[in-house]
PDB file of N, CA, C and O in Angstrom, chain B, residues numbered from 101:
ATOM      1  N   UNK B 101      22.214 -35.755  10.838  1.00  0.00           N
ATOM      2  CA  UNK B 101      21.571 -35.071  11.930  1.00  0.00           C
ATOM      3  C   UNK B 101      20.374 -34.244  11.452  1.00  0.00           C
ATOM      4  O   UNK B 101      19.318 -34.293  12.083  1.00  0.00           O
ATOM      5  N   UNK B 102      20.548 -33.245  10.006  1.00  0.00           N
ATOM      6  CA  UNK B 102      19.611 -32.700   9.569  1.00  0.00           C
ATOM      7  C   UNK B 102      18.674 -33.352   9.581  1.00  0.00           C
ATOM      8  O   UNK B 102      17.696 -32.860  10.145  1.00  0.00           O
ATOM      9  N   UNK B 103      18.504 -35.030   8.850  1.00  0.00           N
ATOM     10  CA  UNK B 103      17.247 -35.466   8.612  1.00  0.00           C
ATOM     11  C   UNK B 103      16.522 -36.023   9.512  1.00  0.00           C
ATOM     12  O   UNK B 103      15.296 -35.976   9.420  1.00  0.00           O
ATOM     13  N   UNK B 104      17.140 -36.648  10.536  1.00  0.00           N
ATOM     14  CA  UNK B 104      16.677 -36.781  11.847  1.00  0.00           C
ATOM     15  C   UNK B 104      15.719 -35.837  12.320  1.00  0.00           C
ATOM     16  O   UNK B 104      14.701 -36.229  12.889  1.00  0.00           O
ATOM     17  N   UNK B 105      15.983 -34.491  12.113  1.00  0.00           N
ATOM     18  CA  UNK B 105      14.932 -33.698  12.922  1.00  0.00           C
ATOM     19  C   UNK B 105      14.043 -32.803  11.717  1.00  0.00           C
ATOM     20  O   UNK B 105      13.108 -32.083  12.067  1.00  0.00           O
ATOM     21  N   UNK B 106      14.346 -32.903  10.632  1.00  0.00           N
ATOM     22  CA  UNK B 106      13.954 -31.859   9.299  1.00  0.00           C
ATOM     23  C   UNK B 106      14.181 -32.815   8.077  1.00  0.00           C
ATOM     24  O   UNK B 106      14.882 -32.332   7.187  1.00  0.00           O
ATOM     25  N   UNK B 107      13.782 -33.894   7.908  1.00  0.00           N
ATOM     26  CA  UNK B 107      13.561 -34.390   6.914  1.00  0.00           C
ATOM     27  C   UNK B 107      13.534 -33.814   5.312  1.00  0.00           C
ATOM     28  O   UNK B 107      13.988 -34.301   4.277  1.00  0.00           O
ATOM     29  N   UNK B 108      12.703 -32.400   5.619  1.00  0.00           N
ATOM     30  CA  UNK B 108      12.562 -32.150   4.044  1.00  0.00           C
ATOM     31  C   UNK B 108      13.935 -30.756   3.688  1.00  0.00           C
ATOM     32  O   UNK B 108      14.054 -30.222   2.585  1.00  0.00           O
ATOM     33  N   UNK B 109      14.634 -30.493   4.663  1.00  0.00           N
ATOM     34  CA  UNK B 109      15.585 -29.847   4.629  1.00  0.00           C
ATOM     35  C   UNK B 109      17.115 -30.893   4.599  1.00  0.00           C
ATOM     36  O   UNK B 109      18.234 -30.405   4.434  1.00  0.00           O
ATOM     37  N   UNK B 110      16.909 -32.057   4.752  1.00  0.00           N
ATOM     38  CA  UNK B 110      18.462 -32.808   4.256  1.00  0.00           C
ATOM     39  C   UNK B 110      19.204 -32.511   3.287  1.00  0.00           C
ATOM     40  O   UNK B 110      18.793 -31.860   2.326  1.00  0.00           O
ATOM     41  N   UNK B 111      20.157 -32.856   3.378  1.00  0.00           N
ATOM     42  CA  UNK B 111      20.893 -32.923   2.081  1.00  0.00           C
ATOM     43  C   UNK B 111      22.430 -33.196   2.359  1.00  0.00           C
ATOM     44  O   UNK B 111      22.873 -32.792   3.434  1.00  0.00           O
ATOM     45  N   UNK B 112      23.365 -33.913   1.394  1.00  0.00           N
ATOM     46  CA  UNK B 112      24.444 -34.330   1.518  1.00  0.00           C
ATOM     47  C   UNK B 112      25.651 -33.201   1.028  1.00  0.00           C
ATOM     48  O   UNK B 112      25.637 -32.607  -0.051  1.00  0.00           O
ATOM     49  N   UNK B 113      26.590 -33.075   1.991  1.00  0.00           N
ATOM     50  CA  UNK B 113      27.743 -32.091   1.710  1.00  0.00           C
ATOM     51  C   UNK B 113      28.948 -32.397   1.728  1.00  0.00           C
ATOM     52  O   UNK B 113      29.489 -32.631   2.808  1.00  0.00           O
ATOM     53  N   UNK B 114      30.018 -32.502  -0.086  1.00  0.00           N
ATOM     54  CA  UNK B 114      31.022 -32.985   0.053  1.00  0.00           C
ATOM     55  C   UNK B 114      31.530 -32.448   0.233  1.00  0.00           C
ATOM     56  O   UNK B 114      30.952 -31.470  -0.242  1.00  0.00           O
ATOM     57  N   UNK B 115      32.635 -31.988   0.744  1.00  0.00           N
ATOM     58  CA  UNK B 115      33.794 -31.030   0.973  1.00  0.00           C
ATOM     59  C   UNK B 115      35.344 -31.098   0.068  1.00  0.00           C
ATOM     60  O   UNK B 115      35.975 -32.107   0.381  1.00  0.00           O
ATOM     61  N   UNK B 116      35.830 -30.497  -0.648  1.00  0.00           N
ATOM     62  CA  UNK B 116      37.145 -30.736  -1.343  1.00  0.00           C
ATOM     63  C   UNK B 116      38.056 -29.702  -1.293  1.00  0.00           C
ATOM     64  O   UNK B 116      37.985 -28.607  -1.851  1.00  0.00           O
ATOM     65  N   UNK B 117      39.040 -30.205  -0.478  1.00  0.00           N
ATOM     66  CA  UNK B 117      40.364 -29.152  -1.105  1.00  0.00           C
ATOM     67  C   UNK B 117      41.284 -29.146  -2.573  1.00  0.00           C
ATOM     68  O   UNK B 117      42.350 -28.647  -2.936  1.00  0.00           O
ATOM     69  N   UNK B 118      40.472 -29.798  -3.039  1.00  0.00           N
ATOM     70  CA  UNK B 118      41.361 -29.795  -4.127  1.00  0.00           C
ATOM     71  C   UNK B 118      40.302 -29.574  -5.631  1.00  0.00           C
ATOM     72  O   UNK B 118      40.814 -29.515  -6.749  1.00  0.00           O
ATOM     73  N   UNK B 119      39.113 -29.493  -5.455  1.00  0.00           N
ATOM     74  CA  UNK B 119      38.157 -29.196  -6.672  1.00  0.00           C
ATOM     75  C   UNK B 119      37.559 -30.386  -6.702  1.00  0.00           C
ATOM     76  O   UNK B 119      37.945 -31.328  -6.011  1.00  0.00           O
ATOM     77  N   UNK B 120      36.347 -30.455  -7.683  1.00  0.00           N
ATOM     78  CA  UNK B 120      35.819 -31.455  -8.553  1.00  0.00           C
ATOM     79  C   UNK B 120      35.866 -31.307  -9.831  1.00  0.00           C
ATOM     80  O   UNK B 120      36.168 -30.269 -10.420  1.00  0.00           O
ATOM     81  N   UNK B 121      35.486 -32.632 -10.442  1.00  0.00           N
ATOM     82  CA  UNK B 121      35.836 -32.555 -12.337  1.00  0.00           C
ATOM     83  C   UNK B 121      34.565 -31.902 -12.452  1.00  0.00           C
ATOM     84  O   UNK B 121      33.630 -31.900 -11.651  1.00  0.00           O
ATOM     85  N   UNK B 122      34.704 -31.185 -13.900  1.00  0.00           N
ATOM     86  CA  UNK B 122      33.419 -30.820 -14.362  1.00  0.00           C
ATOM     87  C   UNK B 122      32.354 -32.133 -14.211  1.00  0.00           C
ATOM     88  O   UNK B 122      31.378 -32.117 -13.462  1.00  0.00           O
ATOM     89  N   UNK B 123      32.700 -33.147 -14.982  1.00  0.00           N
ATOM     90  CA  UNK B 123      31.287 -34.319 -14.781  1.00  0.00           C
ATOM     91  C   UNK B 123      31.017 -34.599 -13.552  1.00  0.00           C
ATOM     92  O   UNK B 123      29.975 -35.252 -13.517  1.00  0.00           O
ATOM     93  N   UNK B 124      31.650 -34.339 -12.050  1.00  0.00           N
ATOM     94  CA  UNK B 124      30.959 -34.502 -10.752  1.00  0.00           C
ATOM     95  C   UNK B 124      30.002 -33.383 -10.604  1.00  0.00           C
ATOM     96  O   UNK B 124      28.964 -33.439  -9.945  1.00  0.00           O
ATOM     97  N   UNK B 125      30.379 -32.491 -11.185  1.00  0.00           N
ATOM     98  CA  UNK B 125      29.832 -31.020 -10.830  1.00  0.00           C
ATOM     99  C   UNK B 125      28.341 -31.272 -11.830  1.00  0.00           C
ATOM    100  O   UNK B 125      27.253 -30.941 -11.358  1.00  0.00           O
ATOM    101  N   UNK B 126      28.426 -31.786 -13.011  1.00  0.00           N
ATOM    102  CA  UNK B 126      27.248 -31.579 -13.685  1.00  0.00           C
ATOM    103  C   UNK B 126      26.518 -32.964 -12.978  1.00  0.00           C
ATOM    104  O   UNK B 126      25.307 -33.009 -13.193  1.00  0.00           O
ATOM    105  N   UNK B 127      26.927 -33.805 -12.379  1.00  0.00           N
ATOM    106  CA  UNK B 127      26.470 -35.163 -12.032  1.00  0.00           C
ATOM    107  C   UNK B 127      25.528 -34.694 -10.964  1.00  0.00           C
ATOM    108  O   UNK B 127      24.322 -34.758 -11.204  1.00  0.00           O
ATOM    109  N   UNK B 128      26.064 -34.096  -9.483  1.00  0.00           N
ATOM    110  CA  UNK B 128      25.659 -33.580  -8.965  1.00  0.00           C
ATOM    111  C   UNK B 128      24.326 -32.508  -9.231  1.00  0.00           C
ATOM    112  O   UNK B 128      23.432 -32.547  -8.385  1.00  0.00           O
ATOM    113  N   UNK B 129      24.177 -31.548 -10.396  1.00  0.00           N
ATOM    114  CA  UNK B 129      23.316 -30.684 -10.553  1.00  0.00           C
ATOM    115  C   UNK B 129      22.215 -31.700 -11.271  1.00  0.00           C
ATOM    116  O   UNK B 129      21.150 -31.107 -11.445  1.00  0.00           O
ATOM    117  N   UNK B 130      22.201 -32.579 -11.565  1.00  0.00           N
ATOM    118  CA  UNK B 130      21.656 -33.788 -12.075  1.00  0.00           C
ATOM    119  C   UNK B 130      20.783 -34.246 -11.305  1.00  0.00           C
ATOM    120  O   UNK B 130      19.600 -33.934 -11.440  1.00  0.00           O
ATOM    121  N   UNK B 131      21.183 -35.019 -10.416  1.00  0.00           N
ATOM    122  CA  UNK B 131      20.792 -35.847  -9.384  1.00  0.00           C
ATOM    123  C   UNK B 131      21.205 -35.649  -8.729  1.00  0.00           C
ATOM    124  O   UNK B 131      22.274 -35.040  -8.682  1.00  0.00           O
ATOM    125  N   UNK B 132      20.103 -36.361  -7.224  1.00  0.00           N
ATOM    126  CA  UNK B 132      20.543 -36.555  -5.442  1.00  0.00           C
ATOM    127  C   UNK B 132      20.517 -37.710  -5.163  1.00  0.00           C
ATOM    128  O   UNK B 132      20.552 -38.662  -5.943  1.00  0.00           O
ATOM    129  N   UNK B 133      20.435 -37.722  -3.711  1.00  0.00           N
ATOM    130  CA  UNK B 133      20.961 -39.250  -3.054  1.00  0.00           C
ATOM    131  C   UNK B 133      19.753 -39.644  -2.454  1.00  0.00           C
ATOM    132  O   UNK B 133      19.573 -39.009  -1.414  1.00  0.00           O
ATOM    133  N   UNK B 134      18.837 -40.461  -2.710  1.00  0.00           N
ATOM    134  CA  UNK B 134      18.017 -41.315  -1.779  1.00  0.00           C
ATOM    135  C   UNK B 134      16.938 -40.148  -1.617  1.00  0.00           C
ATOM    136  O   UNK B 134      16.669 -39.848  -0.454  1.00  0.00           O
ATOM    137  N   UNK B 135      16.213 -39.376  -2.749  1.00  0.00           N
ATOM    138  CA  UNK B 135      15.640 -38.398  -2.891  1.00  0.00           C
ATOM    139  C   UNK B 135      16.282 -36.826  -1.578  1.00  0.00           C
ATOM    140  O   UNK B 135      15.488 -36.054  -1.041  1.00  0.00           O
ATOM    141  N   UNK B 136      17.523 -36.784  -1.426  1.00  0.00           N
ATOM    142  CA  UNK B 136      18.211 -35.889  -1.040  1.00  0.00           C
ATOM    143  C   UNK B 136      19.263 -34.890  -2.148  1.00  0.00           C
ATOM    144  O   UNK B 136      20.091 -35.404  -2.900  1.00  0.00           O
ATOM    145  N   UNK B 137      19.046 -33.583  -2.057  1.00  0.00           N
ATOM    146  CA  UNK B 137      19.968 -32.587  -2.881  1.00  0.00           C
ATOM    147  C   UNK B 137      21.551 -33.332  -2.378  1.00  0.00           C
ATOM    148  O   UNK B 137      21.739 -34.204  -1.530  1.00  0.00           O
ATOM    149  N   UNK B 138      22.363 -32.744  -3.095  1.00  0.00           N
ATOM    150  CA  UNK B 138      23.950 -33.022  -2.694  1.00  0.00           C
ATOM    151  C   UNK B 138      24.197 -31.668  -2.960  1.00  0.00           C
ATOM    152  O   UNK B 138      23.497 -31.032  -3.749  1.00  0.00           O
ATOM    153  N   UNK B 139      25.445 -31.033  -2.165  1.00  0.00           N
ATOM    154  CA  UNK B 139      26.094 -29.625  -2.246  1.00  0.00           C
ATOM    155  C   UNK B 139      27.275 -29.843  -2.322  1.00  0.00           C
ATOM    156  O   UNK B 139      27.642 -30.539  -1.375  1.00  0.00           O
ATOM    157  N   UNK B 140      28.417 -29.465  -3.305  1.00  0.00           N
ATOM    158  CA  UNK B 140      29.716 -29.515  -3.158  1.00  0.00           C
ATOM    159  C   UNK B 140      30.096 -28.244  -3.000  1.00  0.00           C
ATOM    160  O   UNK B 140      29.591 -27.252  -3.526  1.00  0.00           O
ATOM    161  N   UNK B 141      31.352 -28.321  -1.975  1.00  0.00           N
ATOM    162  CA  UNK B 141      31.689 -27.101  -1.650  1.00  0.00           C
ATOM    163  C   UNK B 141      33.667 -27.604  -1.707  1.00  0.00           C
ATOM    164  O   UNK B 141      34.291 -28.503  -1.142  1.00  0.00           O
ATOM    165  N   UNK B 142      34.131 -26.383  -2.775  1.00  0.00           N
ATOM    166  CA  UNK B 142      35.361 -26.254  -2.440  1.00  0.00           C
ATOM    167  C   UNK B 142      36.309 -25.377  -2.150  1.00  0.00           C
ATOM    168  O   UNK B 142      36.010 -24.230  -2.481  1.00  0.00           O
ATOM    169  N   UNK B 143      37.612 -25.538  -1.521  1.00  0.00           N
ATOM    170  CA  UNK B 143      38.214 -24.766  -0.449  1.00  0.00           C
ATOM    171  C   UNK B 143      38.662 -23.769  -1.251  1.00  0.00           C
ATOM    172  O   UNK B 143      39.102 -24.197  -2.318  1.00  0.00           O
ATOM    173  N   UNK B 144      38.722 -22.252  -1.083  1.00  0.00           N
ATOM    174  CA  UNK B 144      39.277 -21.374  -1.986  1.00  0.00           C
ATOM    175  C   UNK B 144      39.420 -20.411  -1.071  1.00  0.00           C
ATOM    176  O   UNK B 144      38.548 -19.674  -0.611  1.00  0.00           O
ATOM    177  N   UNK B 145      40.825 -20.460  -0.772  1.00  0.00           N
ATOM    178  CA  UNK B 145      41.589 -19.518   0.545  1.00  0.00           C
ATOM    179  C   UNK B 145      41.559 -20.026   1.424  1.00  0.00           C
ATOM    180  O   UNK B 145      42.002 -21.170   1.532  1.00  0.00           O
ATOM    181  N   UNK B 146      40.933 -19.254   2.547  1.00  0.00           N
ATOM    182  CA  UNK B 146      40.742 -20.007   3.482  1.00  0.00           C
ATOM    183  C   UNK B 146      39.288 -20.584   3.946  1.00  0.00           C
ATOM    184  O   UNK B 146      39.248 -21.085   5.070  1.00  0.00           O
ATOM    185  N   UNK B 147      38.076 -20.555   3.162  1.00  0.00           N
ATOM    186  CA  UNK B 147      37.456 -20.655   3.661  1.00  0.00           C
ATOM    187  C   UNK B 147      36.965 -21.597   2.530  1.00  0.00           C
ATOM    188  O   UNK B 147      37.555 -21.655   1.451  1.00  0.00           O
ATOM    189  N   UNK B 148      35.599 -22.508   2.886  1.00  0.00           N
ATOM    190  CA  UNK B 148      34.562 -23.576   1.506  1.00  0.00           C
ATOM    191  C   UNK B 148      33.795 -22.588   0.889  1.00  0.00           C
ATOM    192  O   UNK B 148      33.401 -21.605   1.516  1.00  0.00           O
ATOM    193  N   UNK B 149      33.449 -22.852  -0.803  1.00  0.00           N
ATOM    194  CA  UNK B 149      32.604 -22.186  -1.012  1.00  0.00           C
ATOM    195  C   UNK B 149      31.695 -23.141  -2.002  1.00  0.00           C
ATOM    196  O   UNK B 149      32.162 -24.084  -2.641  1.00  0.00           O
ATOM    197  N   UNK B 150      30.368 -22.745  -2.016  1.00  0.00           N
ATOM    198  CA  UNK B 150      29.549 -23.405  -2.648  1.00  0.00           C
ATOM    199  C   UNK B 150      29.677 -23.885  -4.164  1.00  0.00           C
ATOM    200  O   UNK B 150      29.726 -22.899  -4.899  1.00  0.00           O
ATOM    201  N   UNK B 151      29.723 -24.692  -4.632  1.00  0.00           N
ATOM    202  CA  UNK B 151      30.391 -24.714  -6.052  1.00  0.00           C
ATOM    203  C   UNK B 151      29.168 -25.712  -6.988  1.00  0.00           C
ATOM    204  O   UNK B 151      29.133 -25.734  -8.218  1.00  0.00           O
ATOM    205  N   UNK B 152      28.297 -26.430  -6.151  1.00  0.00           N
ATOM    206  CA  UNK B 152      27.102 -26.742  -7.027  1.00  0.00           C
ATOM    207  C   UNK B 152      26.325 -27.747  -6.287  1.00  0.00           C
ATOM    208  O   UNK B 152      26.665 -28.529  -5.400  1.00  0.00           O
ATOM    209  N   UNK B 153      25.162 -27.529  -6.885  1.00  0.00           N
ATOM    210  CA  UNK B 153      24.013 -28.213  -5.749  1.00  0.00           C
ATOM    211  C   UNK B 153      22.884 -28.841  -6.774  1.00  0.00           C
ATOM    212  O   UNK B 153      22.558 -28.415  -7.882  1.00  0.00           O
ATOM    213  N   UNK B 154      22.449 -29.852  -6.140  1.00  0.00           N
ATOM    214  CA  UNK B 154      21.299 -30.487  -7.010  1.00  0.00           C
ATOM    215  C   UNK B 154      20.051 -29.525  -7.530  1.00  0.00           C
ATOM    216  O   UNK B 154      19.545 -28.624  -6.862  1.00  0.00           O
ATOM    217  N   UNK B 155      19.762 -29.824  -8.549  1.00  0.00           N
ATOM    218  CA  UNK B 155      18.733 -28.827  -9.032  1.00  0.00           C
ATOM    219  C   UNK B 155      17.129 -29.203  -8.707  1.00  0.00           C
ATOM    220  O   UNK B 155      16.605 -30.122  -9.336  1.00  0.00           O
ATOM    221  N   UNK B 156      16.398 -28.479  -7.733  1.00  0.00           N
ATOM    222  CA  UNK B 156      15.627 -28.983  -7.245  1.00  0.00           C
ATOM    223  C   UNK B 156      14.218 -29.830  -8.232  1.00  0.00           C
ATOM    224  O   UNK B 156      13.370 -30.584  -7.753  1.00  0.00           O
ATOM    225  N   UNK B 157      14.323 -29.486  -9.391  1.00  0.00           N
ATOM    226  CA  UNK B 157      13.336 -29.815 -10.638  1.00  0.00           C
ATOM    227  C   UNK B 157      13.636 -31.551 -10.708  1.00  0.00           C
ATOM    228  O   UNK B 157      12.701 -32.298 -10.996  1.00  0.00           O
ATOM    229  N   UNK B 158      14.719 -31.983 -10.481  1.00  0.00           N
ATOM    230  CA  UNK B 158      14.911 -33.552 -10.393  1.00  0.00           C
ATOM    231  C   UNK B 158      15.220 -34.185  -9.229  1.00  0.00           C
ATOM    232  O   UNK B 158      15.969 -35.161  -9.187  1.00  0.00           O
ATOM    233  N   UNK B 159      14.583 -33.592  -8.080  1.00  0.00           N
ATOM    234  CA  UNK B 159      14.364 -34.478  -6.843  1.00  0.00           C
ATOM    235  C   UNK B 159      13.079 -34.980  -7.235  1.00  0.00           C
ATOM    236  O   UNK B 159      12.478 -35.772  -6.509  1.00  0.00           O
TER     237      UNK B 159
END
């Protein structure tokens, strides 16, 4: 929906209740998808929290 209307604001958001491995987490700060950032966010209590995002220097 983001890119539909904001193209240069996209970006992909995984969601996990249960964590990611360190190598998704550094994979992610690595690279994006189809020149899009990726954000993982995981569940800690009750609420998501941001846990790592593409680094904008390699879009």
């Amino acid at each position: 929906m983001v890119e539909r209307f904001r193209p240069s604001e996209a970006f992909l958001a995984i969601f996990s209740d249960s964590g990611f491995t360190e190598r998704a987490i550094k994979y992610v700060r690595r690279w994006g998808v189809y020149e899009h950032p990726i954000k993982l966010f995981e569940k800690r209590g009750r609420k998501f929290v941001l846990v790592a995002e593409t680094d904008e220097e390699y879009l």
